[in-house]
PyMOL Python script that loads the backbone (N, CA, C, O; Angstrom):
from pymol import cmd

cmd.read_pdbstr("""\
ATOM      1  N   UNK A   1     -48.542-106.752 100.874  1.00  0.00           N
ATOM      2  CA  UNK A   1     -49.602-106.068 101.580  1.00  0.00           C
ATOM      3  C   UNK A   1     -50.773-105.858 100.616  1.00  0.00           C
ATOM      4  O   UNK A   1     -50.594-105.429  99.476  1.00  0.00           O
ATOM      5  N   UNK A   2     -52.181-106.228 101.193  1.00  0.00           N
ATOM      6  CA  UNK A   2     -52.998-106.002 100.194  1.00  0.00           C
ATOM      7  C   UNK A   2     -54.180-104.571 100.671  1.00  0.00           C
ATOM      8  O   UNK A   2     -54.170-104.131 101.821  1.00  0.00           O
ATOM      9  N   UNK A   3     -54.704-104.256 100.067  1.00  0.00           N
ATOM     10  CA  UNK A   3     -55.975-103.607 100.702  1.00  0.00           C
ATOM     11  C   UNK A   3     -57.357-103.704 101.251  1.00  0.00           C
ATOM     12  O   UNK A   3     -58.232-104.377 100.707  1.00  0.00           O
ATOM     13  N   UNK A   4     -57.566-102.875 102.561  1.00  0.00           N
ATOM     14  CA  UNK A   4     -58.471-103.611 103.599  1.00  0.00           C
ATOM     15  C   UNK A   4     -59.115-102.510 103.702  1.00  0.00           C
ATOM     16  O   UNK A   4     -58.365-101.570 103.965  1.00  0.00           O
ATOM     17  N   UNK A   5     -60.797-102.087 103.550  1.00  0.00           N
ATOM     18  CA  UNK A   5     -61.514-101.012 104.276  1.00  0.00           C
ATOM     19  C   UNK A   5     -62.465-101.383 105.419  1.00  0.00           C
ATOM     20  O   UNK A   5     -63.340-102.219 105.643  1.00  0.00           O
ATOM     21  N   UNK A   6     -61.884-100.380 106.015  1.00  0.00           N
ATOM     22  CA  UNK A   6     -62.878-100.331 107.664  1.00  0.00           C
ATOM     23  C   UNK A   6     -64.342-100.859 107.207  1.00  0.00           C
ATOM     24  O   UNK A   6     -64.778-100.388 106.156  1.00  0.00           O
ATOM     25  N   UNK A   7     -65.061-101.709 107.844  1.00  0.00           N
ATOM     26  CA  UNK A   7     -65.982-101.881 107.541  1.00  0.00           C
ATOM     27  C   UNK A   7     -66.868-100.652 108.692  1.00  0.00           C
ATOM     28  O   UNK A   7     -68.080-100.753 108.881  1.00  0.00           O
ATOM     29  N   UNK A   8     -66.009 -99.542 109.365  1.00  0.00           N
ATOM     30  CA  UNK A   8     -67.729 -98.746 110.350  1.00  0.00           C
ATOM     31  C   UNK A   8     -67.205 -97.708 109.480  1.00  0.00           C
ATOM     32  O   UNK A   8     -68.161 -96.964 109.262  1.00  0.00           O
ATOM     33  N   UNK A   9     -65.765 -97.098 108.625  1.00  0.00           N
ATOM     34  CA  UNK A   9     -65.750 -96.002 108.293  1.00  0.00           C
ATOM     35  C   UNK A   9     -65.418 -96.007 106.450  1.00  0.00           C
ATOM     36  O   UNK A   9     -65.595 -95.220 105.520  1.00  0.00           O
ATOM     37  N   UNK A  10     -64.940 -97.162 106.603  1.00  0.00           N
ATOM     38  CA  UNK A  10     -64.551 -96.806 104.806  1.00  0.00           C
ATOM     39  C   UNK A  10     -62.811 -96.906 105.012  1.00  0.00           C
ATOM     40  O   UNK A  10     -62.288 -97.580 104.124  1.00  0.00           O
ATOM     41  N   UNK A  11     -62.166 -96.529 105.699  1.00  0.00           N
ATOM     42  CA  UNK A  11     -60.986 -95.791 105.545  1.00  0.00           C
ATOM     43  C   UNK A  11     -59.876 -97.267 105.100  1.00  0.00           C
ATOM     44  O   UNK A  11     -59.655 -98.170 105.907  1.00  0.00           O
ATOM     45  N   UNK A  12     -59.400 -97.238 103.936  1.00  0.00           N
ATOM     46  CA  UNK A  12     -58.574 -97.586 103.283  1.00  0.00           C
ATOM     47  C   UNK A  12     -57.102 -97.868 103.568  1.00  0.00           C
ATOM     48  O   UNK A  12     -56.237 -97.144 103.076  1.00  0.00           O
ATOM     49  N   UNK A  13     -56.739 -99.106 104.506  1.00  0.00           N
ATOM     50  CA  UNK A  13     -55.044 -99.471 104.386  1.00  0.00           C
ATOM     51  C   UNK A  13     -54.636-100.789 104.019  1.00  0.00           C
ATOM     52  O   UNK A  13     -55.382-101.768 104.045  1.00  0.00           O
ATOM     53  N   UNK A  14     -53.260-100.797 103.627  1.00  0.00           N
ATOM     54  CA  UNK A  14     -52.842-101.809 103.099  1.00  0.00           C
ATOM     55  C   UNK A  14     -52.072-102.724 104.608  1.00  0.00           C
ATOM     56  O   UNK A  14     -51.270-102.328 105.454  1.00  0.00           O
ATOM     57  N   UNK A  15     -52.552-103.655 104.473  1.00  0.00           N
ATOM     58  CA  UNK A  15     -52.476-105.010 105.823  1.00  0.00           C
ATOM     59  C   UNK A  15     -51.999-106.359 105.330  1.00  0.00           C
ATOM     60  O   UNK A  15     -52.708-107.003 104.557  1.00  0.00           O
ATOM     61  N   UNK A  16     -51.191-106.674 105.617  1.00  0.00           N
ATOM     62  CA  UNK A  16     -50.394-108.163 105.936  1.00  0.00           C
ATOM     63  C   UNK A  16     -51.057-108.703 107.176  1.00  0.00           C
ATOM     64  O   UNK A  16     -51.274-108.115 108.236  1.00  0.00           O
ATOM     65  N   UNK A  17     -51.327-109.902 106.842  1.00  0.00           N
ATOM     66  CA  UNK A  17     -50.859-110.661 108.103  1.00  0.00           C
ATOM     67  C   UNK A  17     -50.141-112.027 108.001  1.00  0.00           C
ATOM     68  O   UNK A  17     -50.672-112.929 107.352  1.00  0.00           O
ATOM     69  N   UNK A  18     -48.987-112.208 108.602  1.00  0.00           N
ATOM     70  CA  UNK A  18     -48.615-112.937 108.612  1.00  0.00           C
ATOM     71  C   UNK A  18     -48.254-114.475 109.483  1.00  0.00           C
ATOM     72  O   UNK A  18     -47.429-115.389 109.480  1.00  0.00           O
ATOM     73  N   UNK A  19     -49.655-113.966 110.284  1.00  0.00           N
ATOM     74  CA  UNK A  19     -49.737-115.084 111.065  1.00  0.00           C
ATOM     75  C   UNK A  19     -51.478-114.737 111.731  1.00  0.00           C
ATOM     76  O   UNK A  19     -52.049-113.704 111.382  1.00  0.00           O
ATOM     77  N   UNK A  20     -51.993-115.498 112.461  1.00  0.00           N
ATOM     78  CA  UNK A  20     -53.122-115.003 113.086  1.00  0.00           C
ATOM     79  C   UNK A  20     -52.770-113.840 114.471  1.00  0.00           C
ATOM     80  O   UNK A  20     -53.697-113.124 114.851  1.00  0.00           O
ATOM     81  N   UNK A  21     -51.769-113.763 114.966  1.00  0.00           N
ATOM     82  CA  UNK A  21     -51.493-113.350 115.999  1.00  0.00           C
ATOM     83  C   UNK A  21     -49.967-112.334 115.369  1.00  0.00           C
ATOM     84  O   UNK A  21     -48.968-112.253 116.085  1.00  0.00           O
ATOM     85  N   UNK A  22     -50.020-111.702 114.103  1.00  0.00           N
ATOM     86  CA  UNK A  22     -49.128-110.759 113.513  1.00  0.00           C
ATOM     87  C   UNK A  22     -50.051-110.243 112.750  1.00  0.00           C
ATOM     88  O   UNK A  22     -50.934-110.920 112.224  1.00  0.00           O
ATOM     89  N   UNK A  23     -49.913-108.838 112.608  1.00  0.00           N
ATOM     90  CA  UNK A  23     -50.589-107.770 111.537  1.00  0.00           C
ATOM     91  C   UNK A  23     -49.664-106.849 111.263  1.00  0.00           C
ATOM     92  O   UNK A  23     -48.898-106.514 112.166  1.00  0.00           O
ATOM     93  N   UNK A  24     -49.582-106.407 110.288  1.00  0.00           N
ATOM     94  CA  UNK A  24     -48.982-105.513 109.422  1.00  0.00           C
ATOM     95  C   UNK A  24     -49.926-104.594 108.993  1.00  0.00           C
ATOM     96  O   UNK A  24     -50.720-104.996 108.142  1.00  0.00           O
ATOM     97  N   UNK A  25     -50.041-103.223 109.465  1.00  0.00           N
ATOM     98  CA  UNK A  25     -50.868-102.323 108.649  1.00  0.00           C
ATOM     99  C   UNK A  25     -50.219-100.950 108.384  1.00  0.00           C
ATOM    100  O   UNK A  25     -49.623-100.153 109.110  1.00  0.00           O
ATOM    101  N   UNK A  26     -50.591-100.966 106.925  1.00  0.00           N
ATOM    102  CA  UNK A  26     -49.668 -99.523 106.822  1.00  0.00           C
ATOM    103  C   UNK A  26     -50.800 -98.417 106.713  1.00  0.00           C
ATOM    104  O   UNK A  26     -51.771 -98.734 106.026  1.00  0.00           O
ATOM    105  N   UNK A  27     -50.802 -97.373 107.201  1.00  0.00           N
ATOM    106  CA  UNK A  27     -51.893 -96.490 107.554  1.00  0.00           C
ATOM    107  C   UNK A  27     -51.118 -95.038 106.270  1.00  0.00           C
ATOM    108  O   UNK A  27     -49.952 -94.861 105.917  1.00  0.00           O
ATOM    109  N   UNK A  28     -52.294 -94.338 105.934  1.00  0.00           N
ATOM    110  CA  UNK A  28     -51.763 -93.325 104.653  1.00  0.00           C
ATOM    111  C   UNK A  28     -52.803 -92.096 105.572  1.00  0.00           C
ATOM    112  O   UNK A  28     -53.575 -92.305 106.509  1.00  0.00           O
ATOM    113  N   UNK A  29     -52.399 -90.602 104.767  1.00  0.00           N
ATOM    114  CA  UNK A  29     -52.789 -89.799 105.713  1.00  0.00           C
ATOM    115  C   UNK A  29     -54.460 -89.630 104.888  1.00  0.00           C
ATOM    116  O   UNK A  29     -55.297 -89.054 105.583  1.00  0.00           O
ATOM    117  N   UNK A  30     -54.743 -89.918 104.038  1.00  0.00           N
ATOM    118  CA  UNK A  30     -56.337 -90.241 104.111  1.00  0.00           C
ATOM    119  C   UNK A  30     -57.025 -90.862 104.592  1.00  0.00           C
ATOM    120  O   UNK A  30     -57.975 -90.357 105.190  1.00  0.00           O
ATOM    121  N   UNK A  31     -56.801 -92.553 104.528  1.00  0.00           N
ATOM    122  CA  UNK A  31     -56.712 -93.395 106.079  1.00  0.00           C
ATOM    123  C   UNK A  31     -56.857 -92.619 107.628  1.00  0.00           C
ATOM    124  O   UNK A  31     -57.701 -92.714 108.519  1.00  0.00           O
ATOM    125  N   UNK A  32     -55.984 -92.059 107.523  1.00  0.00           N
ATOM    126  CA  UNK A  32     -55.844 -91.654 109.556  1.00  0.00           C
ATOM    127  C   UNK A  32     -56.787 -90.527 109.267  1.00  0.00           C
ATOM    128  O   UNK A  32     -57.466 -90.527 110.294  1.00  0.00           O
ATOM    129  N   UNK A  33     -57.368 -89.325 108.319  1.00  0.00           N
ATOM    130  CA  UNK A  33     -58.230 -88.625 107.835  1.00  0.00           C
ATOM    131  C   UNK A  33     -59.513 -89.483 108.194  1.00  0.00           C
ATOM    132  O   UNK A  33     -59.895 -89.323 109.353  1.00  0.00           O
ATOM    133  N   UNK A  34     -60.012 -90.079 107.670  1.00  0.00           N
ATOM    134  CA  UNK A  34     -61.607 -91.126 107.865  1.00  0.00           C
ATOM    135  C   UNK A  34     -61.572 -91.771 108.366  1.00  0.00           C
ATOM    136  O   UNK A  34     -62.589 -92.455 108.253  1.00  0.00           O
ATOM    137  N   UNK A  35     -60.589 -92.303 109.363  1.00  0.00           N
ATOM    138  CA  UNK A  35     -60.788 -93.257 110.274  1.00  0.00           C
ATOM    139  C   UNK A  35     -61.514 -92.411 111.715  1.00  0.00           C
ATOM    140  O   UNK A  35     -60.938 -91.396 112.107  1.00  0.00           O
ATOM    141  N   UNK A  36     -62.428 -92.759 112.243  1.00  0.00           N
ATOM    142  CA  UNK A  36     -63.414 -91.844 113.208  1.00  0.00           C
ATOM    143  C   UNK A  36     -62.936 -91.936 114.580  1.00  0.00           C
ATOM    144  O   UNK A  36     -62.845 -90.933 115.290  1.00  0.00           O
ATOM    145  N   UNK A  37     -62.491 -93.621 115.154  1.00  0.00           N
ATOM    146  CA  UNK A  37     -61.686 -93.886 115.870  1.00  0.00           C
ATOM    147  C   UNK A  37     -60.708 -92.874 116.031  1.00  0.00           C
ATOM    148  O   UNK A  37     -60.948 -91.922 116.773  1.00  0.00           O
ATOM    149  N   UNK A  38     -59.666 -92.966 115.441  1.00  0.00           N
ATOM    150  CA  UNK A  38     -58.106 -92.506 115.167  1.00  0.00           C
ATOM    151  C   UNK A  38     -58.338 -90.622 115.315  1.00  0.00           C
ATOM    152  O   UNK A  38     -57.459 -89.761 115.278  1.00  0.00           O
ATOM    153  N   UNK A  39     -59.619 -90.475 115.462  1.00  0.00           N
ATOM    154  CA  UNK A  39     -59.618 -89.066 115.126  1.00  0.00           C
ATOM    155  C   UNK A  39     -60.505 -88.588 116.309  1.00  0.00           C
ATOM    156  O   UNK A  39     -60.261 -87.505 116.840  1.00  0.00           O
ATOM    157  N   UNK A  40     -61.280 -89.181 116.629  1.00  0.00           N
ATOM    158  CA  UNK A  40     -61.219 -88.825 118.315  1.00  0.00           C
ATOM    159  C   UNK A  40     -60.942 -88.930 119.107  1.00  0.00           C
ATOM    160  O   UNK A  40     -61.308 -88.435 120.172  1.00  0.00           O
ATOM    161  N   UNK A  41     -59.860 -89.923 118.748  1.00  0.00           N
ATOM    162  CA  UNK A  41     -58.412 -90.182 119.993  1.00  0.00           C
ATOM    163  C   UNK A  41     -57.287 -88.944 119.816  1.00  0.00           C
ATOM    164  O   UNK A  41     -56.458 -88.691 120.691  1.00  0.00           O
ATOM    165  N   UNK A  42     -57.391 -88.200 118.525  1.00  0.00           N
ATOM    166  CA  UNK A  42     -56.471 -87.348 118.358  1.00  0.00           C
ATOM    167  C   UNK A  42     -56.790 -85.987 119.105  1.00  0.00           C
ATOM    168  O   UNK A  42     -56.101 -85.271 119.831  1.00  0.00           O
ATOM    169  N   UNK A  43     -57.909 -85.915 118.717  1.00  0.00           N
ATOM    170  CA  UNK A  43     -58.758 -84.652 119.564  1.00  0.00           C
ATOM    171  C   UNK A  43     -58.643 -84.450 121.007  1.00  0.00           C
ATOM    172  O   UNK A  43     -58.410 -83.355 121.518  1.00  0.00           O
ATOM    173  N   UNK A  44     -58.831 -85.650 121.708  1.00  0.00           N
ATOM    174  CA  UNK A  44     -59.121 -85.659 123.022  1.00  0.00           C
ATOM    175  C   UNK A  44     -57.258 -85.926 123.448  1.00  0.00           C
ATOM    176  O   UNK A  44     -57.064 -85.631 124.628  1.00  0.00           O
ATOM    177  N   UNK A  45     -56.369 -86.253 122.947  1.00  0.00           N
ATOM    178  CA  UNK A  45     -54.971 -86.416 123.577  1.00  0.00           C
ATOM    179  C   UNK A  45     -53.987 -85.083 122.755  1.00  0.00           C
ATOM    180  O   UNK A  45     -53.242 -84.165 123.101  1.00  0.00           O
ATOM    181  N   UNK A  46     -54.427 -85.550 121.744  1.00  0.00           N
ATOM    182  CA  UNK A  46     -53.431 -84.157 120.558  1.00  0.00           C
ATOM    183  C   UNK A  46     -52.597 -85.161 120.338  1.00  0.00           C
ATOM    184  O   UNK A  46     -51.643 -84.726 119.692  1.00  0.00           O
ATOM    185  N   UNK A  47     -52.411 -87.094 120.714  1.00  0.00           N
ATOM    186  CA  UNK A  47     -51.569 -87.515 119.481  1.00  0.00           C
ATOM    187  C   UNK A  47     -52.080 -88.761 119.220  1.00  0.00           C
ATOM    188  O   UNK A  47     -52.551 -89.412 120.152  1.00  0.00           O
ATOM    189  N   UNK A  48     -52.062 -89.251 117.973  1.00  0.00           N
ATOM    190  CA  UNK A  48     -53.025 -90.102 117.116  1.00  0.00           C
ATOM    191  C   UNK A  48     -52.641 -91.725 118.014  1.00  0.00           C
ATOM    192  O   UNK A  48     -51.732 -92.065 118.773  1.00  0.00           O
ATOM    193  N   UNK A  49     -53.885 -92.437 117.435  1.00  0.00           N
ATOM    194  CA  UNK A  49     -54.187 -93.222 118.134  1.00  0.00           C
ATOM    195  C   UNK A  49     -53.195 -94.400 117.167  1.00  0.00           C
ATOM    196  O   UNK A  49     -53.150 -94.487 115.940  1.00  0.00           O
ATOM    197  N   UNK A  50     -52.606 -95.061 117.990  1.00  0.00           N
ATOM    198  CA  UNK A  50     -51.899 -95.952 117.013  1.00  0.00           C
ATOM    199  C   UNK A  50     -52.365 -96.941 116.080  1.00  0.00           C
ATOM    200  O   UNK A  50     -51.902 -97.278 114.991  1.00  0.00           O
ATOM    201  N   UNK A  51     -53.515 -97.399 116.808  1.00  0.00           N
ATOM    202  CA  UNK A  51     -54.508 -98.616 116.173  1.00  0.00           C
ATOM    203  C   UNK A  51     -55.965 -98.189 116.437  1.00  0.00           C
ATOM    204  O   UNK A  51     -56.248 -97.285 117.223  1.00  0.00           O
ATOM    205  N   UNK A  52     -57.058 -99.037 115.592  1.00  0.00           N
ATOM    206  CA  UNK A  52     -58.828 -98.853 115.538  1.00  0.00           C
ATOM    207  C   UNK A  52     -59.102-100.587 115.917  1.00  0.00           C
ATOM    208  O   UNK A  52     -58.776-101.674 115.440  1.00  0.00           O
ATOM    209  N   UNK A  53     -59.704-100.196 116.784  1.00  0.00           N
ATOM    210  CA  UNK A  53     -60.381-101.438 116.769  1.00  0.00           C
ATOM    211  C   UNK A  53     -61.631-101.925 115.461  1.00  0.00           C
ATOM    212  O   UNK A  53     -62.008-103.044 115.114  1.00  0.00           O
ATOM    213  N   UNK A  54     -61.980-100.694 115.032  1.00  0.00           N
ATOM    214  CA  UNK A  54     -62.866-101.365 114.101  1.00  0.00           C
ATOM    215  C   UNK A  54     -62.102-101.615 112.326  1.00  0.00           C
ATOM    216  O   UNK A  54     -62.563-102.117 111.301  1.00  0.00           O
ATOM    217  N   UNK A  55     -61.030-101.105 112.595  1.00  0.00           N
ATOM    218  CA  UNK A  55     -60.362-101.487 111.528  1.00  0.00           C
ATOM    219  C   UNK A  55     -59.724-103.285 111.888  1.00  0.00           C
ATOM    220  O   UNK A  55     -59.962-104.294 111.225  1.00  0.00           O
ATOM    221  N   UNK A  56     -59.136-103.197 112.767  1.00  0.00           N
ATOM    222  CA  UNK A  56     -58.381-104.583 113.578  1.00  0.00           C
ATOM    223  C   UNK A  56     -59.829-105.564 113.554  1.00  0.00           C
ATOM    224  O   UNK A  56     -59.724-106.763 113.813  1.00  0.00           O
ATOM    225  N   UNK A  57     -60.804-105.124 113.314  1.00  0.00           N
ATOM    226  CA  UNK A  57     -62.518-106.087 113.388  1.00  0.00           C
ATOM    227  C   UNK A  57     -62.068-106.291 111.793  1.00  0.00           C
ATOM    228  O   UNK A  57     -61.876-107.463 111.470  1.00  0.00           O
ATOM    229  N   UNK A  58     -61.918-105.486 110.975  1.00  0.00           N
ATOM    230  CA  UNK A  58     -62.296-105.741 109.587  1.00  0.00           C
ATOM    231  C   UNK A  58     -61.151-106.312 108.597  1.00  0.00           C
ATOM    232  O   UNK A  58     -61.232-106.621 107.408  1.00  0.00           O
ATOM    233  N   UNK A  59     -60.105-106.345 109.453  1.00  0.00           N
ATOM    234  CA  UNK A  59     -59.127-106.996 108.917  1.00  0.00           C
ATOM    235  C   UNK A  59     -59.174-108.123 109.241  1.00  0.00           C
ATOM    236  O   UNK A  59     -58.845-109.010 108.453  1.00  0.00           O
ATOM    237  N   UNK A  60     -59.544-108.348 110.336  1.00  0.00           N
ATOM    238  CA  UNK A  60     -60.035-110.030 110.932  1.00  0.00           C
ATOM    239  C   UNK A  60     -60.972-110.677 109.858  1.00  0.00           C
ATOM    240  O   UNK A  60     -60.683-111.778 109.389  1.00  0.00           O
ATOM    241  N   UNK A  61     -61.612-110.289 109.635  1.00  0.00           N
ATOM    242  CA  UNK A  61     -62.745-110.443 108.800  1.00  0.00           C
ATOM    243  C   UNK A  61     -62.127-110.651 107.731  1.00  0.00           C
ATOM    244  O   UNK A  61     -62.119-111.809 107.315  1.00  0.00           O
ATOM    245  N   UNK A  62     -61.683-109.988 107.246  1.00  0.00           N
ATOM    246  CA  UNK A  62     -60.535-110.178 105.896  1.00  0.00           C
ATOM    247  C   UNK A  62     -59.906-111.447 105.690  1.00  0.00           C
ATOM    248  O   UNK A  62     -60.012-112.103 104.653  1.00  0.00           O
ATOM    249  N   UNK A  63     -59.156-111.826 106.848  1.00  0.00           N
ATOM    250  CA  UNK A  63     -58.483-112.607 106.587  1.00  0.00           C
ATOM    251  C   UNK A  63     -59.241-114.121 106.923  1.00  0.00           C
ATOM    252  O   UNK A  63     -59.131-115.081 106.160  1.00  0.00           O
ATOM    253  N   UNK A  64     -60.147-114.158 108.398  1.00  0.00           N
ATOM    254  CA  UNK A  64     -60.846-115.098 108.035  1.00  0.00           C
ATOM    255  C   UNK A  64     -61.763-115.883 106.917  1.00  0.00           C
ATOM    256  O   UNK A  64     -61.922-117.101 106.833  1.00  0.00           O
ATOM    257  N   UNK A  65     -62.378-114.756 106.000  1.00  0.00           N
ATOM    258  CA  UNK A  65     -62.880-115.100 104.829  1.00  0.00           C
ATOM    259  C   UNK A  65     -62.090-115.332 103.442  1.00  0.00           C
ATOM    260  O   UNK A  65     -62.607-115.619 102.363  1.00  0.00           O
ATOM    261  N   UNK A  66     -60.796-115.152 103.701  1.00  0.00           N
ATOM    262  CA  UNK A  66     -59.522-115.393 102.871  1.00  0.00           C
ATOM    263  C   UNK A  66     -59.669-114.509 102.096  1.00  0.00           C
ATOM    264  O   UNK A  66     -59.715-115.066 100.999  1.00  0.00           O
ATOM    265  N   UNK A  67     -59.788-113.324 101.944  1.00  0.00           N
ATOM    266  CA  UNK A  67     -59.602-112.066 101.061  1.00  0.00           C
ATOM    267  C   UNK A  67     -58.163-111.884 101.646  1.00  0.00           C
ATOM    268  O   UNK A  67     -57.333-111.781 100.743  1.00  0.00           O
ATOM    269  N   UNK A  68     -57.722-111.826 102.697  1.00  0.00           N
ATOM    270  CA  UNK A  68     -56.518-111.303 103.278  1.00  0.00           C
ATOM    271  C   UNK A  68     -55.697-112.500 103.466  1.00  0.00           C
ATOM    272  O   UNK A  68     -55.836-112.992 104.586  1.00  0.00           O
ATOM    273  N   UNK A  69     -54.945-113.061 102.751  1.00  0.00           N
ATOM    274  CA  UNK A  69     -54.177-114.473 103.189  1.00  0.00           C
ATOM    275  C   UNK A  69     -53.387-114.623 104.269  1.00  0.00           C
ATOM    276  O   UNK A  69     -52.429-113.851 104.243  1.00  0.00           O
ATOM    277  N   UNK A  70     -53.439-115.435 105.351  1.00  0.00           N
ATOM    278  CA  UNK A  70     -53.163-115.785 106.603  1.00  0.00           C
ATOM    279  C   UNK A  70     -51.287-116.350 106.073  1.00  0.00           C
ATOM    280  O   UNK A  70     -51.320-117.506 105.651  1.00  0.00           O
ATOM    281  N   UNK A  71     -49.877-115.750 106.053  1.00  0.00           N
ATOM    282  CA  UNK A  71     -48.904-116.306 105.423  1.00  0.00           C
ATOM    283  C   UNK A  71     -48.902-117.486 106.093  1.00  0.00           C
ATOM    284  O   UNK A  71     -49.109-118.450 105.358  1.00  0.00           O
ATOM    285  N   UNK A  72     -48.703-117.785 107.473  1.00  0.00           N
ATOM    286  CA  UNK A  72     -48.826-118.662 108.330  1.00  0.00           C
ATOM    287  C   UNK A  72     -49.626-119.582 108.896  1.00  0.00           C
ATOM    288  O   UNK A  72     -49.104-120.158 109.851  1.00  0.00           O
ATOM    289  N   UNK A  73     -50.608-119.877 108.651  1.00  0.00           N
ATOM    290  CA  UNK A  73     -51.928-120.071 109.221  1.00  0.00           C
ATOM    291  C   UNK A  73     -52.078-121.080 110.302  1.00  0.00           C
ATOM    292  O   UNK A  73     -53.097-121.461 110.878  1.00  0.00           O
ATOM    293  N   UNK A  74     -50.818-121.433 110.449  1.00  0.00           N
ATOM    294  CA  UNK A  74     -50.943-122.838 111.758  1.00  0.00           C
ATOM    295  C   UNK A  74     -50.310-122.264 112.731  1.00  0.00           C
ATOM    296  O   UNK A  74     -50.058-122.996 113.688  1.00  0.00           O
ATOM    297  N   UNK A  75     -49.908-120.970 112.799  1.00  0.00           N
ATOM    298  CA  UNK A  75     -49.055-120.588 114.116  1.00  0.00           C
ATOM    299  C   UNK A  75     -50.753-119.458 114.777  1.00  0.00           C
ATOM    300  O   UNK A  75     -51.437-118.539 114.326  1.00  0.00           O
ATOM    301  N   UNK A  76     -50.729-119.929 115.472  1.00  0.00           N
ATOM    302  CA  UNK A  76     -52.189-119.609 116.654  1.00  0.00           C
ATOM    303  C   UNK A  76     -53.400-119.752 115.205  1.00  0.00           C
ATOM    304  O   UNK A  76     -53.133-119.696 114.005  1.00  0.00           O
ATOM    305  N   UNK A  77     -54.497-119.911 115.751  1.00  0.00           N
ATOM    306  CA  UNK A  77     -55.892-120.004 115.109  1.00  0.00           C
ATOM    307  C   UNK A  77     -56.581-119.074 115.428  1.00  0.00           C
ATOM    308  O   UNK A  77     -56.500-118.574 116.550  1.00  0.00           O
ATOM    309  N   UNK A  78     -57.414-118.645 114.493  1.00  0.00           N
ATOM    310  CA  UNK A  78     -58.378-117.564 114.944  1.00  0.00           C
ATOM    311  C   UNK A  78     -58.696-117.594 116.521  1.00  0.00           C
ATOM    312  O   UNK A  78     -58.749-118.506 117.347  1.00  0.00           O
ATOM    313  N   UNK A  79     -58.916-115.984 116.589  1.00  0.00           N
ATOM    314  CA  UNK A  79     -59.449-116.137 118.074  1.00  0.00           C
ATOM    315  C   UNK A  79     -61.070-115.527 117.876  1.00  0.00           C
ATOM    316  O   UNK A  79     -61.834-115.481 118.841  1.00  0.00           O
TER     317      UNK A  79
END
""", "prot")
cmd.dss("prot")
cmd.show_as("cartoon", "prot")
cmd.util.cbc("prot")
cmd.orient("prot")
C-alpha cells in the first residue's frame, strides 16, 4: 500500500490497487478527520461515509499517472 492525498482536501491514505476495477484503501482517523466528504456524511446520518468520491478521483489519478502501480493492469482498463 502506498500513499495517496485527496487532491479537494489533503487528507492522507494508504491505497492499493490491484487491478483497475479493485481498490484497497486504508483510511486513519486523521484521514476520516480532513476528509470534508466523509464528514458531512457523518453529520447529516451520525455514521461515516464509507468512501469520497474525491478521494476515489485522486487515486484514479494516481494510478493512471503511475504514482500508484496498477498490480494487474490488463484485467479491465481505465474507465
Amino acid at each position: 500500500m502506498l500513499p495517496v492525498r485527496c487532491e479537494q482536501c489533503g487528507a492522507g491514505v494508504l491505497a492499493r490497487k490491484s487491478s483497475w476495477a479493485q481498490t484497497s484503501v486504508q483510511w486513519n482517523a486523521a484521514a476520516t478527520a480532513a476528509c470534508v466528504e466523509r464528514h458531512a456524511a457523518a453529520e447529516l446520518s451520525r455514521a461515516p461515509l464509507p468512501y469520497c468520491t474525491s478521494m476515489r478521483e485522486s487515486i484514479r489519478a494516481a494510478a493512471e499517472s503511475g504514482v500508484l502501480p496498477v498490480l494487474d493492469p490488463d484485467a479491465g482498463g481505465p474507465r
